[in-house]
C-alpha positions in Angstrom: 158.1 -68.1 -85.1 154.4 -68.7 -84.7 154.6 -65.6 -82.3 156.2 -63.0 -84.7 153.4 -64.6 -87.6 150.9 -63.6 -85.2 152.1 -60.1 -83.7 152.9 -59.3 -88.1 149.0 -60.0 -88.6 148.0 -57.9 -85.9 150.1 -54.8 -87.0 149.1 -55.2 -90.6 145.3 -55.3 -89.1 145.8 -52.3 -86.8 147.6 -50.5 -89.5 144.9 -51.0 -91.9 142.0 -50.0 -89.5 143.7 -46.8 -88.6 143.7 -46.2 -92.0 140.0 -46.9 -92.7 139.5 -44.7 -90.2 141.6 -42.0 -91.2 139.9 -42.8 -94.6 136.5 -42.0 -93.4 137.8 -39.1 -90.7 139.2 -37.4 -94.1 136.1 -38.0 -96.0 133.8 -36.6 -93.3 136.2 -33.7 -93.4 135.2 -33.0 -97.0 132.1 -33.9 -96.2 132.1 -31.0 -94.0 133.9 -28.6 -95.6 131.4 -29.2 -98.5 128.5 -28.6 -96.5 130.2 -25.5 -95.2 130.7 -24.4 -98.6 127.4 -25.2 -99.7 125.8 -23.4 -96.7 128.0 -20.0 -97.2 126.8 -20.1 -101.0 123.6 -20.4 -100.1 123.5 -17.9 -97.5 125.2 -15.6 -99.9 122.7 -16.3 -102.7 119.9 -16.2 -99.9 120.8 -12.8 -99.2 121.3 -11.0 -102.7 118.3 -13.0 -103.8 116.7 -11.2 -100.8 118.5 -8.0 -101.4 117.1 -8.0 -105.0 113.8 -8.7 -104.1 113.5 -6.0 -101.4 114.9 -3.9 -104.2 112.4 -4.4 -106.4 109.2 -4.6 -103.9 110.0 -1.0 -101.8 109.8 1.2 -104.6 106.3 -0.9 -105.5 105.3 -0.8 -101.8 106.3 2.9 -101.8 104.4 3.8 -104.6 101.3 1.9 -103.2 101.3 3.7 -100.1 101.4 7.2 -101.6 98.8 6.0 -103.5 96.6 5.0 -100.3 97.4 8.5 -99.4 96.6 10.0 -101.9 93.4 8.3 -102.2 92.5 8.6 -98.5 92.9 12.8 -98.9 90.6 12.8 -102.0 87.9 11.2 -100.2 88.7 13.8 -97.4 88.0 16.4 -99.8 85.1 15.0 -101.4 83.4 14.5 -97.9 84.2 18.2 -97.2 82.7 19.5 -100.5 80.4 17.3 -101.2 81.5 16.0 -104.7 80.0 13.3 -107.0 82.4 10.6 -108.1 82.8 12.5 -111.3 83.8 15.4 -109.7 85.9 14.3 -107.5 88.1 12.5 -110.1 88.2 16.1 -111.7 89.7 17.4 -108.5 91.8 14.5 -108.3 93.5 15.4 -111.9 93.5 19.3 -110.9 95.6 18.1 -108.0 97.8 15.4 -109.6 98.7 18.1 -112.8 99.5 20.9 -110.1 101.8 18.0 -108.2 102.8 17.4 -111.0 104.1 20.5 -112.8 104.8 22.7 -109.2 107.3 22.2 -106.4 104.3 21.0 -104.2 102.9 17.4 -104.1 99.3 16.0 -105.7 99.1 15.2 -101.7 99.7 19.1 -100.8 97.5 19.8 -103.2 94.3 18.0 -102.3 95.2 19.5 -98.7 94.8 22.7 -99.7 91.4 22.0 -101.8 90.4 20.5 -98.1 90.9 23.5 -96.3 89.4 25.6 -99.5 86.1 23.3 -99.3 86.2 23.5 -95.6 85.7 27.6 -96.0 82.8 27.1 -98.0 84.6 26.9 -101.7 82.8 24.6 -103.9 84.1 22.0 -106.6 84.7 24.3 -109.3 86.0 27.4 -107.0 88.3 25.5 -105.3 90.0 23.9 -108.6 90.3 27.7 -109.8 91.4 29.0 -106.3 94.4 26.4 -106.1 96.7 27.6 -108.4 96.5 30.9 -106.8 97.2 29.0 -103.4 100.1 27.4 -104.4 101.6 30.8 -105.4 100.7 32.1 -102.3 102.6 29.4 -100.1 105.6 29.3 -102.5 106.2 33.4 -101.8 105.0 33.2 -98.1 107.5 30.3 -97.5 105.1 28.8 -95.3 102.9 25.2 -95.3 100.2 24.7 -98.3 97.4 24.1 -96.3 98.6 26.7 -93.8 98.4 29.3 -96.9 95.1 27.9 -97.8 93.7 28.4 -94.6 94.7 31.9 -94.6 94.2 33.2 -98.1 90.1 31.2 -97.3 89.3 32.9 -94.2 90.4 36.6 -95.6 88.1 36.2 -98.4 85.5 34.8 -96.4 86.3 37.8 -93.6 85.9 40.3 -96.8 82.9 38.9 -98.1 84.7 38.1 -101.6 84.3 35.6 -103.8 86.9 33.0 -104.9 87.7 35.2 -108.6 89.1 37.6 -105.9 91.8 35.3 -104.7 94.7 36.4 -107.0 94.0 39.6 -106.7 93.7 39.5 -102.6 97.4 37.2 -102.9 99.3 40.1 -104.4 98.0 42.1 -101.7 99.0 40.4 -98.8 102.3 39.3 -100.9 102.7 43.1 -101.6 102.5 43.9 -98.0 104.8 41.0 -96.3 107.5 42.1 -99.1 107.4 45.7 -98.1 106.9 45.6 -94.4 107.9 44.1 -90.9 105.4 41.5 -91.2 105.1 37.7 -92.4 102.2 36.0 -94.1 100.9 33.9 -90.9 101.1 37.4 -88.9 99.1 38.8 -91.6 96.7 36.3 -91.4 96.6 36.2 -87.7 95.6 40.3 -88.4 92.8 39.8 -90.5 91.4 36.9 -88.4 90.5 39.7 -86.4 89.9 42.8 -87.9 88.4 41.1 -91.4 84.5 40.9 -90.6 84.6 44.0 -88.7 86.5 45.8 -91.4 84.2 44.1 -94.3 80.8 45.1 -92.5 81.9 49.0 -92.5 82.9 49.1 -95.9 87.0 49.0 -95.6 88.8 47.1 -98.6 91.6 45.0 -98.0 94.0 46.8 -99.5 93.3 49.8 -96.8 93.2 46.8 -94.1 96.6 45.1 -95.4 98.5 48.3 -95.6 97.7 49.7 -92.0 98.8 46.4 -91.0 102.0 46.7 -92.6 102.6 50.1 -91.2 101.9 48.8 -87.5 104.2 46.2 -88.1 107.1 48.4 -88.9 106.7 49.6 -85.6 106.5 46.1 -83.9 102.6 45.7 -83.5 102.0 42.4 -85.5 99.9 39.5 -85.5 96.7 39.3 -83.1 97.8 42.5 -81.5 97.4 44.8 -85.0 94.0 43.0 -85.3 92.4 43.4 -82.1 93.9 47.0 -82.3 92.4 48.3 -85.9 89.3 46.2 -84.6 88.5 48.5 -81.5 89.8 51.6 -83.6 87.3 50.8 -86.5 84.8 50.2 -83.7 85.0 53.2 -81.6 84.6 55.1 -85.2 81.7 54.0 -86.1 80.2 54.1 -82.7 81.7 56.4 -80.5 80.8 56.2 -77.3 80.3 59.5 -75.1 83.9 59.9 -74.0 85.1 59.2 -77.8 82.6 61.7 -78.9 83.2 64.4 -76.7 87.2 64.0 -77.7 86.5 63.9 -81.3 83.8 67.3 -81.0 87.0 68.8 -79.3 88.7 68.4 -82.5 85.7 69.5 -84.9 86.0 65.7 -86.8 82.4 63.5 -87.4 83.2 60.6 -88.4 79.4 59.6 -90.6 78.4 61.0 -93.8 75.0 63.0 -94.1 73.6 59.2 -94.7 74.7 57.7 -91.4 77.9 56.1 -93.2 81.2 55.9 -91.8 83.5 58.0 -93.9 86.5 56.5 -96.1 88.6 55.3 -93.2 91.8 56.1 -94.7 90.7 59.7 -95.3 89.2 59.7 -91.4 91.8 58.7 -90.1 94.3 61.2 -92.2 91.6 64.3 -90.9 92.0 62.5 -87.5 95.5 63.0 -87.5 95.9 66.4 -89.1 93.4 68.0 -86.2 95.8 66.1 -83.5 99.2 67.1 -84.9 97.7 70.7 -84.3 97.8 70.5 -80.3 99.9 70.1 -77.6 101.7 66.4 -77.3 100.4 65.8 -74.1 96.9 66.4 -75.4 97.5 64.5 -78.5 98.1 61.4 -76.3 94.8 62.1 -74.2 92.6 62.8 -77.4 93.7 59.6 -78.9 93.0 57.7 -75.7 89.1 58.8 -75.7 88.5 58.5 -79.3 90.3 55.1 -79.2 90.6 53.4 -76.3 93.8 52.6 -73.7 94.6 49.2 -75.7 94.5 50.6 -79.3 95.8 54.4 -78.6 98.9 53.2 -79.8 98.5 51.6 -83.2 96.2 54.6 -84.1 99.1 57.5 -82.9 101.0 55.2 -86.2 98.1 55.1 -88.8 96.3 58.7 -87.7 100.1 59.7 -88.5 100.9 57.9 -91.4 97.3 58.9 -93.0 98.4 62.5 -92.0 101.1 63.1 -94.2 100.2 61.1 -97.0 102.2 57.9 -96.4 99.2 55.8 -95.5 97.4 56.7 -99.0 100.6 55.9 -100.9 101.2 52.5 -99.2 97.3 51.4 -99.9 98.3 52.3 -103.7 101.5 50.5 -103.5 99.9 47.0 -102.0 98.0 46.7 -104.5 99.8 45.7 -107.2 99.2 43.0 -109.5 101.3 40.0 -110.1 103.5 39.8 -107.4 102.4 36.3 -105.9 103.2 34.8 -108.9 106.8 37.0 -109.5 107.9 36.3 -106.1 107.2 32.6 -106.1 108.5 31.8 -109.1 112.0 33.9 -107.5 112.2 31.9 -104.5 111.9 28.9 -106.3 114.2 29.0 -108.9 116.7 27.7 -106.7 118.7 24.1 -106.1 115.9 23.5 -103.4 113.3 24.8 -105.5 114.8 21.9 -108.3 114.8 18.8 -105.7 110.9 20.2 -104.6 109.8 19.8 -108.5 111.9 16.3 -108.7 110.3 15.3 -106.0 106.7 16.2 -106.9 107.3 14.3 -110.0 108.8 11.5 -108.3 105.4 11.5 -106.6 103.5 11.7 -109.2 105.0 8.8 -110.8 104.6 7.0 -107.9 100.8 7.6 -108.3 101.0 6.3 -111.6 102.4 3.0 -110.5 99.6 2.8 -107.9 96.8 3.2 -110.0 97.8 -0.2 -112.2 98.9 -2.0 -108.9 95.1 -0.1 -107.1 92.8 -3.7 -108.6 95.3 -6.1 -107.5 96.2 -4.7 -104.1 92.6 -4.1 -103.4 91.9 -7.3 -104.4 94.6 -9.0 -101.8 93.4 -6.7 -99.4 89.9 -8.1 -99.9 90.9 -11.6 -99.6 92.8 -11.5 -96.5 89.9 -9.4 -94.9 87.5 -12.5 -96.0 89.8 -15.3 -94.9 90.2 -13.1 -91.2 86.4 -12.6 -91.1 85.7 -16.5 -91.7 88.5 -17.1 -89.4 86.9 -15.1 -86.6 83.5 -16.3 -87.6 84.7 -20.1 -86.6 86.7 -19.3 -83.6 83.2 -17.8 -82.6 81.9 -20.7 -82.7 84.2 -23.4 -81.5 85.3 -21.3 -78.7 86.5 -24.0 -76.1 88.5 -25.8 -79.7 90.2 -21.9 -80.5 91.2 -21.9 -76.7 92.9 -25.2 -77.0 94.8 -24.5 -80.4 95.6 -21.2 -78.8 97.2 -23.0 -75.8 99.1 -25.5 -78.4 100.5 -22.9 -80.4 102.1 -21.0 -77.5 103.1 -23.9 -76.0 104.8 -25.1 -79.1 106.8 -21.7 -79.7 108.0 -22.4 -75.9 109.0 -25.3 -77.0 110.7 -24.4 -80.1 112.6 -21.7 -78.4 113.7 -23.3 -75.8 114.9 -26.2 -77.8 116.4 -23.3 -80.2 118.1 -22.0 -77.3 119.4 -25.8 -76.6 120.9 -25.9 -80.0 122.7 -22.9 -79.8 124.4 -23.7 -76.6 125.6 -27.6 -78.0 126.3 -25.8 -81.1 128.8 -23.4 -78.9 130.1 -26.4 -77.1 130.9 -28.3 -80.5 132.6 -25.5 -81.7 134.7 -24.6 -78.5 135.7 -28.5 -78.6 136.8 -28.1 -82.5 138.8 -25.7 -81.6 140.5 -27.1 -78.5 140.8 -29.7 -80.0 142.7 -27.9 -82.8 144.6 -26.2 -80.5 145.7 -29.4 -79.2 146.9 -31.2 -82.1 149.2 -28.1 -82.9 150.5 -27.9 -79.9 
């Protein structure tokens, strides 16, 4: 009787620990599915909290940097040209309304007033000069500062000034429009055959259309320059064999005053005396007068001056407003749309920069300070630097590796949950 008190008590007791303990195993349960729940919320707010702030800071860090760009080019230009402060914040709003308005960048812009310093354009030329640019790369289809480069050195080749520009841009659009040519092979031409050309008195017009005519029959580029170069050469100083060849064929190629005659009209008289004899000596009188390397591109333009077709072109090249017509065609397109959209888009970024430009500079400043006073005092505690040096990377070793720890008990916990799930299934 005593007995079956005894084992009653001890049932009841076992019975009630197991369910203490299935008490607490439940609440722990719930403690942990809480804390799981908590931790997924907070990852999830963690991460659109982040999301929303990354949002908000890349268009401001975008707009910073293309205003460091932009800023960085400026003072480019205004080391080139030589620009006071006030001038160069004139060049900067020449640029940024140009960016602004056109399908090129204020970036592209001050790059082209670089390369227009570079060739010698002052402050005010080159803010006149840039529109003119900008219509030139837009019909040429090619880079901004490439354009400037080219539409510079032919005026500085030719001896003109920058109110020639326009004027020298419808030329050279003229003639890539009408001809087998491009605008870098025409400026590859006239790197050539420009200061040569200028000294003896030939326009560019006369220049521009030849080299259209030798591209239509495939001599282009640095070929057509170094050929019209030696051709312009051996005409205003023959020597003896180019002479005797050009006696042969009654032709002098100097006025009464020891000037060389109008080219275009030389080379027509040229070509009219040639026509007259046999092909085989046409070919031989054009190699004396001419030389080997340029006989060819002067059997085209003694031709083409000839019967009238050289005159005509010359005429034709130069006329006015074609940059302007051409690249307002080729950009009145869907591309030509996203160009402008982005322009503006740059130029409002700009805009942001300058009312962020104090408070990033200051920043900047401040971290520069605290890194200088920082170097200063590793300077001169050199043996303490070593030792905090050694601390740190030994406690990142540590914290990895105990990381690394972590991660593998963490994968062992989680492989014995689930066995054990497995388990009590089963």
């Amino acid at each position: 009787m005593r007995m079956a008190i005894i084992l009653a008590a001890t049932d009841k007791m076992t019975r009630t620990v197991n369910a203490a303990f299935g008490n607490a195993e439940n609440r722990l349960k719930n403690v942990q599915r809480r804390s799981d729940e908590i931790a997924r919320n907070a990852g999830r707010w963690g991460r659109q909290t982040a999301a929303v702030g990354l949002a908000v800071a890349a268009p401001l860090a975008l707009a910073v940097k293309t205003g460091m760009a932009f800023e960085q080019q400026m003072a480019n230009v205004g080391a080139v040209a030589g620009a006071s402060e006030a001038q160069l914040a004139e060049m900067a709003a020449t640029a940024r309304r140009l960016g602004s308005t056109t399908q090129f960048s204020a970036t592209q812009a001050a790059e082209a007033m670089e390369f227009l310093a570079m060739a010698g354009f002052g402050v005010e030329k080159s803010q006149k000069a840039l529109p003119d640019v900008l219509n030139l790369s837009a019909a040429g289809a090619i880079d901004l500062g490439r354009a400037a480069d080219i539409s510079s050195n032919i005026l500085s080749g030719f001896n003109l000034q920058a109110a020639d520009l326009a004027r020298t841009n419808d030329i050279l659009v003229n003639t890539f429009t009408t001809s087998n040519t491009n605008l870098s092979m025409l400026g590859d031409t006239m790197k050539y055959v420009a200061p040569i050309a200028a000294t003896l008195g030939i326009e560019v017009a006369e220049v521009a259309a030849m080299a259209g005519k030798l591209g239509d029959a495939g001599i282009q580029g640095e070929m057509a320059g170094t050929a019209m170069r030696q051709m312009f050469l051996r005409l205003a100083s023959p020597v003896r064999m180019a002479r005797d060849a050009l006696g042969e064929i009654g032709v002098t190629t100097k006025d009464a005053s020891g000037n060389l005659k109008d080219m275009p009209a030389l080379l027509a008289e040229i070509g009219q005396k040639v026509s007259k004899l046999p092909t085989a000596a046409q070919a031989s009188v054009l190699k004396r007068i001419f030389g080997t390397e340029a006989s060819a591109a002067a059997a085209i333009l003694t031709q083409k001056a000839a019967n009238g077709e050289l005159l005509t072109y010359i005429d034709a090249v130069q006329k006015a407003g074609t940059a302007s017509e051409v690249a307002g065609k080729k950009m009145n397109t869907q591309r030509g749309a996203m160009l402008m959209a982005k322009s503006a888009g740059e130029e409002l970024a700009l805009t942001v920069s300058d009312i962020l430009a104090p408070a990033v500079t200051a920043i900047f400043g401040k971290i520069a300070k605290a890194a200088q006073v920082a170097a200063e005092w590793a300077k001169r505690n050199p043996s303490l630097t070593k030792t905090i040096v050694v601390m740190t990377a030994g406690i990142a070793v540590l914290l990895t590796t105990l990381g690394g720890l972590a991660l593998v008990i963490a994968g062992d916990r989680k492989s014995t949950r689930l066995n054990s799930s497995h388990v009590s299934q089963s």
